[in-house]
N, C-alpha and C positions, 0 to 999 in steps of 0.2 A: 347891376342887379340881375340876377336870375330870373330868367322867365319861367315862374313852376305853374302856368298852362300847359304852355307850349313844349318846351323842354326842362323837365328835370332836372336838377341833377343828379336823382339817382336812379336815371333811365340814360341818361345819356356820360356819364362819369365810366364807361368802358369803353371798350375798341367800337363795339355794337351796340346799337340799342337794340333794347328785350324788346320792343314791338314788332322791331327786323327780323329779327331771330324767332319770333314767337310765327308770326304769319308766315314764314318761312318755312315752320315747322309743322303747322296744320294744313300747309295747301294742298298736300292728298285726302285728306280727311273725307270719310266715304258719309258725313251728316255732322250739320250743323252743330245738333247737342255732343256729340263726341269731340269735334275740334273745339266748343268751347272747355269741355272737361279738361283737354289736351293744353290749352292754351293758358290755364288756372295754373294748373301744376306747374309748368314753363314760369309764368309769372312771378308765385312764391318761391321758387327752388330759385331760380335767375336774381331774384332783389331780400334774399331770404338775410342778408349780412344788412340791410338797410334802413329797415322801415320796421319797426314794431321791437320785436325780438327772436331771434334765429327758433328757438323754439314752437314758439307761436306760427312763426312761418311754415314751417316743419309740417305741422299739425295740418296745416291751412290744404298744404299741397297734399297729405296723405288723404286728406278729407275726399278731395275732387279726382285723386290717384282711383281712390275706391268707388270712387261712384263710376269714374269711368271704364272701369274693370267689370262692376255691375252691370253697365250698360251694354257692354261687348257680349257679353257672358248669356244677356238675356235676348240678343240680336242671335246667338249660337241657337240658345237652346230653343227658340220662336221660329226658329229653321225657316227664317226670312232671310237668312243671308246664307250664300255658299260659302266656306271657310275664307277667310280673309286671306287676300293675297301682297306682298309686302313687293317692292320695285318695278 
């Protein structure tokens, strides 16, 4: 039997798991509300063939795509942060 706690199967049914891959991918992340934005979209886009309906997922990840575009957008124009620097 599957443990769907612990492990998945459809977190763990790739080479990686999206939890790997996902904390992976927000560990520059310059604020918490942003890496979670960041970690949404990773989520839905990464398990988007699995779980509900690829549309639905679609949607799910464009949702937190824009908010975290919003977010960035309004850290610019709060001129609280100096341009963002990528590496």
């Amino acid at each position: 039997m599957h443990d769907i706690i612990n492990n998945p199967q459809h977190y763990t049914d790739r080479r990686f798991e999206v939890i790997e891959v996902i904390e992976d991918a927000i560990e520059k992340a310059i604020d918490p509300v942003l890496a979670n934005c960041q970690s949404q979209v990773l989520r839905y886009i990464l398990r988007m063939w699995d779980k509900d309906t690829p549309l639905q997922n679609a949607k799910k990840a464009q949702w937190y795509l824009s908010r975290l575009i919003d977010k960035l957008e309004d850290r610019l124009e709060d001129r609280q942060e100096k341009p963002f620097r990528f590496g």
